[in-house]
Each structure stands twice: as C-alpha cells, then as structure tokens.
C-alpha angles and dihedrals in degrees: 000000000000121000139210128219139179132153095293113008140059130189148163105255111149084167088070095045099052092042084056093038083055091043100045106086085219138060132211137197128222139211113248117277094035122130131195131228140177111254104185100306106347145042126286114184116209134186085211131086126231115309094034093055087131097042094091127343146131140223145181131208145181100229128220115232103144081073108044115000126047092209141018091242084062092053097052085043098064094036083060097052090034083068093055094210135110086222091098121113122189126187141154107253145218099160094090128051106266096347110146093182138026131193136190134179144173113205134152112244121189088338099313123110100223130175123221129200115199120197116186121188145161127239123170091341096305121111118221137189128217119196128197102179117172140165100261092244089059098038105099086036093065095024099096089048093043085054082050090061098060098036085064099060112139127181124218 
C-alpha cells in the first residue's frame, strides 16, 4: 500500500508513488515493513502506519539548486537557519559513502522532541539529500534500517 501525505491530508495513491519511483533517477530498497508516501514532490518510506507517517521516516531527494540556491553550502545554510535552533550540527563528513555534508539536529515539532540526520552527496553533478527524521524515543530503534536505506542507493 503507498501512501500520500501533505500538510494536512493522507491518503492511499499507489498511482503517485509509482509516477515519482519512474521519474527519480535513483532506487532505493527498503527494510521490510516500510511503506512509501508522497511528502510534497518525492518519496518519503515509514515503519508506521497511517496516522504515525512523520514519526519516523526517511526520504531522499534530488535537490534543486539551479533554481534557489548557487551552492550546496547555501542550501544547507538556509536549511540550517529555516529550522531556528541551535541544535544543528554541520560537518564535513567521511562517515557515509559520498557523502560531502552531515547534519544533525535535535528540535521539538508539534510537541514532540525528534532528532534529524541530514546526509548530503554528489552524484553525477547533482547534489542529494538523505533524511532520517524520528521521534527521539524511536531514534536509535530505526536508526540501523534507516542506514540500510541509504546504503541501498542505487542510480539508474
């Protein structure tokens, strides 16, 4: 079953996941259990059911900076400041396969403390984002599947 999600509705549309799975220039495999959903234009995978999407998820995304932003450093910049907290952590990183920037914050959505891992890479001169975004209590639970996720990347 796919799901679809936007600020205020969700809804089952396997019809809008498989338009954006044929349009994405990557795949990804998920862990068993894991169900995708649209999140504005792209997929977004959850353990949850309906109801509990955002609880914990994660998403990857071929981000658009020929349109906004001049460099990749000016996209994660404004992410950073978008998210108002001092929880943000940026860093080069070596850690992740390809990845050129991390990022990692603690903030508190809606009334829930969550933690968000941010892994930013290159591939064929296009800049991605990978999100693994969880409830605080559930972070270290979905961590190692969420890892799985991206270690499973693959490019078309």
């Amino acid at each position: 079953m796919a799901l679809l999600a936007s600020c205020s509705v969700i809804k089952s549309d396997a019809d809008e996941v498989d338009k954006i799975r044929k349009n994405q220039d990557f795949t990804v495999i998920t862990p068993e259990g894991w169900t995708p959903f649209v999140d504005h234009h792209y997929l977004s995978y959850t353990p949850h059911k309906t109801g509990k999407l955002f609880r914990t998820y994660v998403s990857v995304e071929k981000l658009p900076l020929e349109d906004v932003y001049t460099t990749l450093d000016d996209y994660v910049d404004y992410w950073i400041k978008y998210r108002k907290t001092d929880e943000v952590k940026k860093a080069i990183s070596s850690d992740f396969d390809n990845a050129i920037q991390t990022s990692t914050e603690r903030i508190d959505y809606d009334g829930q403390k969550r933690r968000s891992m941010n892994i930013y890479f290159e591939y064929d001169n296009y800049y991605y984002q990978f999100v693994y975004s969880s409830v605080d209590e559930d972070y270290d639970q979905y961590f190692e599947p969420a890892m799985q996720i991206y270690d499973s990347i693959s490019f078309k």
